[in-house]
PADREN-683612 format. One record per residue (C-alpha): residue in one letter; x negated, y negated, z negated. Coordinates in Angstrom, 2 decimals, decimal comma. Layout:
+---+---------+---------+---------+
| r |      c1 |      c2 |      c3 |
+---+---------+---------+---------+
| A |       X |       Y |       Z |
...
+---+---------+---------+---------+
//
This chain:
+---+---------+---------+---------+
| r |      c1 |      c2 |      c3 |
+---+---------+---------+---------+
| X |   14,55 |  -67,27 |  -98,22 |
| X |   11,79 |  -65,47 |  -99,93 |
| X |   10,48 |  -62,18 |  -99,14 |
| X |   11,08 |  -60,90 | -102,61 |
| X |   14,57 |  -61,99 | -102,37 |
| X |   15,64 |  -60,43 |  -99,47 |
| X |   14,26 |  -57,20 | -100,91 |
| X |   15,71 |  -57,48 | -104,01 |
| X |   19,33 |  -58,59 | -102,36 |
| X |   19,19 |  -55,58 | -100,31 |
| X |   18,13 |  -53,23 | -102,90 |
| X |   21,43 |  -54,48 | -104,86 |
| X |   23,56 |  -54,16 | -101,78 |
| X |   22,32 |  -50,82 | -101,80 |
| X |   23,26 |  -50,03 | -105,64 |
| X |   19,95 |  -49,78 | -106,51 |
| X |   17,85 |  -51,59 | -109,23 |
| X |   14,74 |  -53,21 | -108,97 |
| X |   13,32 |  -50,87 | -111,74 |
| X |   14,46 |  -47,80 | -110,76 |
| X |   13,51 |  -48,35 | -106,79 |
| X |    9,87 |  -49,01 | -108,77 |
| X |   10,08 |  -45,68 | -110,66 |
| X |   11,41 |  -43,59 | -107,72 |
| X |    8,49 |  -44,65 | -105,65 |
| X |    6,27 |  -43,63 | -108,32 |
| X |    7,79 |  -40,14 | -109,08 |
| X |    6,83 |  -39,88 | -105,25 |
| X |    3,53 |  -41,49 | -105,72 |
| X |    2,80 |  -38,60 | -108,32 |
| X |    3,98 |  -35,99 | -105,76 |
| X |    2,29 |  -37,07 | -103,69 |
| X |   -1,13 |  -37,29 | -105,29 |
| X |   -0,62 |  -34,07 | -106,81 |
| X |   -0,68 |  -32,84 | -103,44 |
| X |   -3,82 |  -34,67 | -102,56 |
| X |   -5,38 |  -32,83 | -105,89 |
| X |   -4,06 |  -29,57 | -104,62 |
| X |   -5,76 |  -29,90 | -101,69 |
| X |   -9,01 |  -31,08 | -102,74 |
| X |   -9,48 |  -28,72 | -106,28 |
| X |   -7,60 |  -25,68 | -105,03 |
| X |   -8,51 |  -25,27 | -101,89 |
| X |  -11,76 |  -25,78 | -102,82 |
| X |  -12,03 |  -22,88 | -105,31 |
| X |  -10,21 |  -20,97 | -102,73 |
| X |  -13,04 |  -21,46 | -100,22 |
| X |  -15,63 |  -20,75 | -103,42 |
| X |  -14,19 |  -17,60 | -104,74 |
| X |  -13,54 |  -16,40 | -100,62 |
| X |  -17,36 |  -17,09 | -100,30 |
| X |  -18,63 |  -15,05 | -103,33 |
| X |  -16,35 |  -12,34 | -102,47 |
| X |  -18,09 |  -12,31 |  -99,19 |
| X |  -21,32 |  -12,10 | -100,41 |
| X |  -20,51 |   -9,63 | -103,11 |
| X |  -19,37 |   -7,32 | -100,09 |
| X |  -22,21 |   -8,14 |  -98,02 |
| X |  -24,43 |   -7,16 | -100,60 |
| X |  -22,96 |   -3,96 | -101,53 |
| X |  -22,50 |   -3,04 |  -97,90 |
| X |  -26,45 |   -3,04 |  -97,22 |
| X |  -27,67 |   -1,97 | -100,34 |
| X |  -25,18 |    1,18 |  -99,75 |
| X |  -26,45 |    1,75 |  -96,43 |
| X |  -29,94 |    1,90 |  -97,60 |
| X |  -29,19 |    4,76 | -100,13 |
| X |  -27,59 |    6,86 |  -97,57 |
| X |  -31,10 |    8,11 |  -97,02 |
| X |  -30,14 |    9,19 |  -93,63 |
| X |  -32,43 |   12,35 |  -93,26 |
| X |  -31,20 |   15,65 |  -91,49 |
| X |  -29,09 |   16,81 |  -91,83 |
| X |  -26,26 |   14,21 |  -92,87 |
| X |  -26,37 |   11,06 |  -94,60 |
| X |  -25,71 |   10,92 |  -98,48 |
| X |  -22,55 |    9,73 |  -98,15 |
| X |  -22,17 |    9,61 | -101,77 |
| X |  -25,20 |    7,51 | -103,24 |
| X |  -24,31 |    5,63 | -100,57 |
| X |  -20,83 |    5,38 | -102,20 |
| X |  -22,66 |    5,01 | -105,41 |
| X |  -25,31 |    2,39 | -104,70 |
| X |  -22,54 |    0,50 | -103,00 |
| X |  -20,41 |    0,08 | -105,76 |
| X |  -23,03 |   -0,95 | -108,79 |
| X |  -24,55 |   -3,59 | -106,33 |
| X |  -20,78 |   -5,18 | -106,31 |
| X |  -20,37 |   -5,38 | -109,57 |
| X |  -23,57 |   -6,89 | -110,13 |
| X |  -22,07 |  -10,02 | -108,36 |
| X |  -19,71 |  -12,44 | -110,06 |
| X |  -16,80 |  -14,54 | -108,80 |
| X |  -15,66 |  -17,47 | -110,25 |
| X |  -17,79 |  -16,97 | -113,14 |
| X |  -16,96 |  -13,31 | -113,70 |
| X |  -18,66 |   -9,94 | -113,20 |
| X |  -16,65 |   -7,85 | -110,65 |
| X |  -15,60 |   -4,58 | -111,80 |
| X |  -14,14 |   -2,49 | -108,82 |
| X |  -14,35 |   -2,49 | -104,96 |
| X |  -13,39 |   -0,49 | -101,87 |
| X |  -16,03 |    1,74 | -100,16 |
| X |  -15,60 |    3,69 |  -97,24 |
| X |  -18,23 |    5,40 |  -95,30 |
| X |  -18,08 |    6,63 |  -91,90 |
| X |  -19,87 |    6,31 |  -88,55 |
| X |  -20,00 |    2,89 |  -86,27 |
| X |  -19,89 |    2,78 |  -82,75 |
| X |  -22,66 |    0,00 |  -81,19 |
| X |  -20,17 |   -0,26 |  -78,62 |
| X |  -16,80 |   -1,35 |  -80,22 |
| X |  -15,85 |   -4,40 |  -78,43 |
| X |  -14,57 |   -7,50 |  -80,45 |
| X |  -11,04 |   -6,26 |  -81,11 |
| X |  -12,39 |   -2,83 |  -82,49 |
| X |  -14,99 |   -4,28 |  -84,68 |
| X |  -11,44 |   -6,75 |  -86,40 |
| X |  -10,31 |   -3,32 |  -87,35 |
| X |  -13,57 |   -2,07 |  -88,73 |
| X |  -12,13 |    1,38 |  -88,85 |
| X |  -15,09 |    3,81 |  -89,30 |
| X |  -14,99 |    7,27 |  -87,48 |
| X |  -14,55 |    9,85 |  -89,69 |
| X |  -18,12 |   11,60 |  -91,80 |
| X |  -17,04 |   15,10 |  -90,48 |
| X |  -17,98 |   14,12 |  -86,56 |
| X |  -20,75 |   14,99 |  -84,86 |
| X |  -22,18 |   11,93 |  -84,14 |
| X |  -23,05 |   10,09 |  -80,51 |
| X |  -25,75 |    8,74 |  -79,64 |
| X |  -24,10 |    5,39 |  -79,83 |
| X |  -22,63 |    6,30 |  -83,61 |
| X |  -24,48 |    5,39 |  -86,56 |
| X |  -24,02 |    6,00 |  -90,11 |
| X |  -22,38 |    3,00 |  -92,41 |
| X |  -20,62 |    1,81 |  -95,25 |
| X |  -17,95 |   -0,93 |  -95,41 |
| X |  -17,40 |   -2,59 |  -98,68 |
| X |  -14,15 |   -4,29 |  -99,50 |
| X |  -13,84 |   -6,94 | -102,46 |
| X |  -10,28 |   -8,25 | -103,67 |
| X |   -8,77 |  -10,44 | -106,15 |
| X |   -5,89 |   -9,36 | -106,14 |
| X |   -3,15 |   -7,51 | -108,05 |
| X |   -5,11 |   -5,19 | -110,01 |
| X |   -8,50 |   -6,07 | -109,08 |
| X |  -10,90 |   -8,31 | -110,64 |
| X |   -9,19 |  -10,44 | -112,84 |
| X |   -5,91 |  -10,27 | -110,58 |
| X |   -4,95 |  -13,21 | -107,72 |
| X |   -6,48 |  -16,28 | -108,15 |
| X |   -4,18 |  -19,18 | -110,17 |
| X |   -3,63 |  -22,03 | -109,27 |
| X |   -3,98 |  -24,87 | -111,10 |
| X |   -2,50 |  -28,64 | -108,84 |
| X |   -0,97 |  -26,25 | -106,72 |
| X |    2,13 |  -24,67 | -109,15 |
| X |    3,51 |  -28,22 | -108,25 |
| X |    3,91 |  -27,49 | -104,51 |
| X |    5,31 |  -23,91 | -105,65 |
| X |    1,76 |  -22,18 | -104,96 |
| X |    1,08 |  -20,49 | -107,99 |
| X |   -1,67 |  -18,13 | -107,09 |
| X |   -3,45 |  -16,49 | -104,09 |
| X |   -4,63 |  -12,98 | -103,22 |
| X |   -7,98 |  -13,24 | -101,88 |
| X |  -10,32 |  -10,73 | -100,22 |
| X |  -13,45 |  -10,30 |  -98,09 |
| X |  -15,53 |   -6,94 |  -96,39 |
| X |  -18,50 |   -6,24 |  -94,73 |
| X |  -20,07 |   -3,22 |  -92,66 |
| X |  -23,65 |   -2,59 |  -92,74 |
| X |  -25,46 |    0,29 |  -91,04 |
| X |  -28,10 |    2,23 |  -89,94 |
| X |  -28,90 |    0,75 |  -86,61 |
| X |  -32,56 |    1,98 |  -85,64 |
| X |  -35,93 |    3,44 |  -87,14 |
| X |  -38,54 |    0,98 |  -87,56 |
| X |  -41,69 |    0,73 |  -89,33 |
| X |  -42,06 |    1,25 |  -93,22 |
| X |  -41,84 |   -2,17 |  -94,92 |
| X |  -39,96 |   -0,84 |  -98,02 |
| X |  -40,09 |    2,59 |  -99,83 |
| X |  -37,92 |    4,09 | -103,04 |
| X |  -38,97 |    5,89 | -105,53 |
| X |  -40,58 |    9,35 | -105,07 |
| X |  -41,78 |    8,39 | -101,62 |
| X |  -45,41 |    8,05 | -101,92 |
| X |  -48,47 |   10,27 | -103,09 |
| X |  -50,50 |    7,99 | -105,83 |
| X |  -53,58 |    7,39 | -103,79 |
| X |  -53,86 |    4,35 | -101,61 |
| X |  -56,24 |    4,14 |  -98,29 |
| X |  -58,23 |    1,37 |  -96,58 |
| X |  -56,95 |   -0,13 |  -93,58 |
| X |  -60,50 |    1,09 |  -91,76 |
| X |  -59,81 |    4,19 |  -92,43 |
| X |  -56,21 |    4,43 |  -91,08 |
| X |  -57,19 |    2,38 |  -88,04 |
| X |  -60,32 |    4,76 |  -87,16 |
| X |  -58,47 |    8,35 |  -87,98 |
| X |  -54,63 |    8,29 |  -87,07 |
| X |  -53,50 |    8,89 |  -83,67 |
| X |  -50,55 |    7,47 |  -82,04 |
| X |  -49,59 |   10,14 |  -79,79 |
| X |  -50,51 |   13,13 |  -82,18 |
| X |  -51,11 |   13,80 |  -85,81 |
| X |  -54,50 |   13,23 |  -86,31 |
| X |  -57,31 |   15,88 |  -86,78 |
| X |  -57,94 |   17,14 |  -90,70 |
| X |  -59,95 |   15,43 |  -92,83 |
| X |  -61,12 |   15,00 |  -96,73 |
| X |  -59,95 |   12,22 |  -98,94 |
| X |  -62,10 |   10,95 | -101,88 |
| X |  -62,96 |    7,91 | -103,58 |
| X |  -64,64 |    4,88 | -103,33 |
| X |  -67,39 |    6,46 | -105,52 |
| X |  -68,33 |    9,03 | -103,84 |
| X |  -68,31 |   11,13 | -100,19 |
| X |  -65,57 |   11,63 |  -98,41 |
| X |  -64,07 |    8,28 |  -99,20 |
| X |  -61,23 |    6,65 |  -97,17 |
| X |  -59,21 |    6,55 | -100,88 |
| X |  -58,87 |    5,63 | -104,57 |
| X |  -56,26 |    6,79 | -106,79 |
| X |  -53,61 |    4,22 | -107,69 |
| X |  -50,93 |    3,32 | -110,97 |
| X |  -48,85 |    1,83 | -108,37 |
| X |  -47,40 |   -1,21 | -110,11 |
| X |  -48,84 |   -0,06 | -113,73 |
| X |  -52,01 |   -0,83 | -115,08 |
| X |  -52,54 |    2,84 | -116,90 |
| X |  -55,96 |    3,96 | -116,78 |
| X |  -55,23 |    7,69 | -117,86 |
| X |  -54,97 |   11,09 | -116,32 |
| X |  -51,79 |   12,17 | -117,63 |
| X |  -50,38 |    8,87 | -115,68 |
| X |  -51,45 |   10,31 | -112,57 |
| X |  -50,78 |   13,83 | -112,81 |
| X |  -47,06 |   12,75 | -113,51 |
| X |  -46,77 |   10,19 | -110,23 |
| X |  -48,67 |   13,23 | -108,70 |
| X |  -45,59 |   15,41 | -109,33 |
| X |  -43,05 |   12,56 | -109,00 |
| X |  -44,39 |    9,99 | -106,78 |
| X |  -44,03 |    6,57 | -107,34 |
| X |  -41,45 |    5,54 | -110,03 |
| X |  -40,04 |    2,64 | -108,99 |
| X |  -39,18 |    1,09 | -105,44 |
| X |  -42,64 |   -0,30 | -103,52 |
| X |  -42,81 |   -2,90 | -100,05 |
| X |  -45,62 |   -4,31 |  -97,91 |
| X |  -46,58 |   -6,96 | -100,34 |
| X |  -46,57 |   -5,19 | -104,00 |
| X |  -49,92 |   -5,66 | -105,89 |
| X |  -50,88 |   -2,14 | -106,72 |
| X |  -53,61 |   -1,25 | -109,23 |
| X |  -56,67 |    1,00 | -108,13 |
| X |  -57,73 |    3,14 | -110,73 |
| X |  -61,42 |    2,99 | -111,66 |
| X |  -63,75 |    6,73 | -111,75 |
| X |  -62,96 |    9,80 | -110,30 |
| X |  -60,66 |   11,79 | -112,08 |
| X |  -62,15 |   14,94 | -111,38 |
| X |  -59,28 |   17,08 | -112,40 |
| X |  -56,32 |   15,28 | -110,61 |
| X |  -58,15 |   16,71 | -107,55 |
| X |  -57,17 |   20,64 | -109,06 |
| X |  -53,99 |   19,78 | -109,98 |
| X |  -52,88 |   17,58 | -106,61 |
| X |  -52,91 |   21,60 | -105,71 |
| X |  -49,52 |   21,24 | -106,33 |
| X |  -48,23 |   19,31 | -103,88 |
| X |  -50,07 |   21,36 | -100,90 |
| X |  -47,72 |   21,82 |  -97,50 |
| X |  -46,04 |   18,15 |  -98,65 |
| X |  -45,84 |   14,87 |  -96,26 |
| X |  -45,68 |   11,92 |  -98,75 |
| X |  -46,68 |    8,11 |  -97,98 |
| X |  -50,06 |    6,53 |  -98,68 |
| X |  -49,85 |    2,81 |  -99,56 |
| X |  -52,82 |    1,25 |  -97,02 |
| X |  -54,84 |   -1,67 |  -98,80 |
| X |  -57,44 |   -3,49 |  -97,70 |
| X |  -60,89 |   -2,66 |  -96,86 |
| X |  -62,24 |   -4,55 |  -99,17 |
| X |  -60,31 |   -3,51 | -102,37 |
| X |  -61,77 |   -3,18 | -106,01 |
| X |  -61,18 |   -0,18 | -108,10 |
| X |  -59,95 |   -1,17 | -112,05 |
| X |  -57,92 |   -4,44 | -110,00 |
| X |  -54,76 |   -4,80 | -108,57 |
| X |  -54,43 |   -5,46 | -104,52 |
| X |  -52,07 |   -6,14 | -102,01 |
| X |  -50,06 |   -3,08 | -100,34 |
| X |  -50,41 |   -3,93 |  -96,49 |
| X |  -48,44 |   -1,26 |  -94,82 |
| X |  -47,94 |    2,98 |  -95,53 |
| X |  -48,77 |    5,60 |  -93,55 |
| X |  -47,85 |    9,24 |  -93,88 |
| X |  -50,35 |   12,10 |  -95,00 |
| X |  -49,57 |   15,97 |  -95,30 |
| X |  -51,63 |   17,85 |  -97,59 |
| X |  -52,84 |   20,64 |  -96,99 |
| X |  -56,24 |   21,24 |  -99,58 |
| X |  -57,08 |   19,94 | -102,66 |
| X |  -60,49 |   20,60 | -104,24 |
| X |  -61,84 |   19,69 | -107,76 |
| X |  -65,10 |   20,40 | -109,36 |
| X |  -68,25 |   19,34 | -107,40 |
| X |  -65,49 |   18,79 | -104,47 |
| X |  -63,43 |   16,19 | -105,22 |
| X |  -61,27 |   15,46 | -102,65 |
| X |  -57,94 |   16,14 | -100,99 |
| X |  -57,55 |   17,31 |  -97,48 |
| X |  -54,60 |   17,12 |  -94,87 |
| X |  -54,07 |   14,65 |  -91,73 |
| X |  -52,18 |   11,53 |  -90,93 |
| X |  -48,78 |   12,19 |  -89,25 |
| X |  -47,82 |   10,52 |  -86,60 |
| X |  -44,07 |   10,87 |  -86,43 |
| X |  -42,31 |   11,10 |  -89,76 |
| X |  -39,16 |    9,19 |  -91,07 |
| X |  -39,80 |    8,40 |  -94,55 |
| X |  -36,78 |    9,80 |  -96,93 |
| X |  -34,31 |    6,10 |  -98,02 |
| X |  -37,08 |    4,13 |  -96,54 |
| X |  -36,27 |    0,63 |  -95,24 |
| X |  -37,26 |   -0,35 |  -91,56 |
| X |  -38,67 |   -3,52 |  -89,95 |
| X |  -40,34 |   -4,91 |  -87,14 |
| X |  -42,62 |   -7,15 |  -88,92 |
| X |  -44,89 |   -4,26 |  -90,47 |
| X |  -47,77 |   -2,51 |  -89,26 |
| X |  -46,92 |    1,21 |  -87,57 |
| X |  -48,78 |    3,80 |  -88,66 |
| X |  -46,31 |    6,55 |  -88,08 |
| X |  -43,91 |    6,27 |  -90,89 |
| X |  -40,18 |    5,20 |  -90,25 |
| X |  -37,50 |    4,16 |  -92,15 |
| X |  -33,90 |    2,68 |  -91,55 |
| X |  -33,43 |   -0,80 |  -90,00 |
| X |  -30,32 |   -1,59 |  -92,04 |
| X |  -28,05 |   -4,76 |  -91,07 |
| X |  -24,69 |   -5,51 |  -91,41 |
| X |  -22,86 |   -4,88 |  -87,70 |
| X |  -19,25 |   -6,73 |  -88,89 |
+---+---------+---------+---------+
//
């Protein structure tokens, strides 16, 4: 007999039809594909969304590290807060702009073994620190009831009786060890940038090196030319006000800077004000033009001590050979001429 027939023959011994035996299996058949989609689109966005979160914390966790301008004598635990919390919601997920997170700052211990660091429970701000404890923020990012557009929804998954899922991801970063300047923030730096040649022959490694007279490249004592930073402003009042504020926006090893053409004779009176101050030089070339813009290869710091105008012209003071640069940024790659800042990195 037939295949078909002995199917068919037992189907009807069973009490079941032809047809509907057909449209069971394909009510399963839908299930069951359903479940396949659910698997494939859901989980998919799942992994997505758990990814941007991640990075979203990541970033916030650094950034907030590297406004805790850790100089004595405590961090800044709240721009750290601060910081950490705009760089968030400067991330979206799943298309959307976050709008709250979790920050908690705190001290790290370099020697929490595995199980500590799945806690990532910070030590408290009010401790006096080790020598092993170091200053951090953890960021935590949810969707969730309440936070950023609520749990994620489901869409193939509501058939399986999965109708949404609370997601979430943090991060850790902190300050882990002083390094050379390769990154400054705003008010850091004195607007006069100095050769290379000139660093190389006058600071001293061990000490801070012996006084001397900055000028310009138009006259003795040279070793300097004043500098716009990132602005093309040929102009006096420019100057005297990134004399009195320092640079206005955030500078690296890298940043074109423009060098300002003449002398400026009266800059040299009023950089009066800033006698008794350590600020940053950014160190250029050797070989740098004055009304041009040139590469920023490293910064080194300088404490003022004179500065003459008239027939003078120049500024004096002396490199310094130990100084940790105020919300500077660390790394090994750049030159050291003294000046520290923060190797921040994310520890969990």
């Amino acid at each position: 007999m037939p295949t078909s027939r002995v199917v068919r023959k037992r189907l009807r011994a069973l009490g079941v039809e032809q047809s509907g035996a057909i449209a069971a299996y394909a009510a399963i058949g839908i299930v069951v594909f359903l479940g396949f989609a659910a698997l494939t689109l859901d989980i998919g966005r799942l992994v997505m969304v758990k990814s941007e979160l991640q990075k979203a914390a990541d970033a916030g966790a650094l950034a907030g590290a590297r406004a805790l301008n850790l100089i004595a004598p405590a961090p800044n635990w709240t721009n750290g807060t601060t910081v950490a919390t705009a760089t968030v919601q400067e991330n979206k997920v799943d298309g959307n702009l976050l709008t709250n997170c979790t920050v908690e700052t705190g001290y790290w211990d370099l020697t929490w073994s595995a199980s500590q660091k799945v806690a990532a429970i910070l030590k408290s701000t009010g401790i006096v620190p080790s020598a092993t404890d170091v200053a951090a923020i953890k960021v935590t990012v949810e969707r969730s009831s309440g936070n950023n557009g609520g749990p994620l929804i489901m869409l193939f998954a509501q058939v399986l009786g999965i109708n949404s899922e609370n997601l979430s991801a943090h991060a850790v970063a902190a300050m882990v060890g002083q390094l050379p300047v390769v990154s400054i923030p705003p008010g850091d730096a004195f607007p006069m940038a100095t050769p290379i040649g000139w660093v190389q022959q006058m600071w001293n490694p061990d000490a801070d090196s012996a006084t001397f007279r900055i000028g310009s490249a138009y006259h003795d004592p040279d070793g300097g030319q004043w500098t716009s930073f990132l602005t093309d402003a040929n102009n006096v009042p420019t100057i005297r006000d990134l004399i009195d504020n320092g640079n206005p926006t955030p500078l690296k090893i890298g940043d074109e800077i423009w060098i300002e053409p003449g002398t400026k004779t009266t800059l040299y009176d009023y950089a009066a004000s800033r006698i008794g101050d350590t600020m940053l030089l950014a160190v250029v070339g050797n070989d740098f033009d004055t009304h041009a813009d040139t590469p920023i290869l490293g910064f080194v710091a300088f404490k003022i001590t004179d500065a003459v105008g008239g027939s003078g012209k120049y500024i004096e003071g002396h490199f310094v050979h130990e100084y940790t640069a105020p919300g500077a940024t660390g790394s090994a790659d750049a030159p050291n001429f003294g000046a520290v800042g923060y190797n921040t990195k994310l520890v969990n």
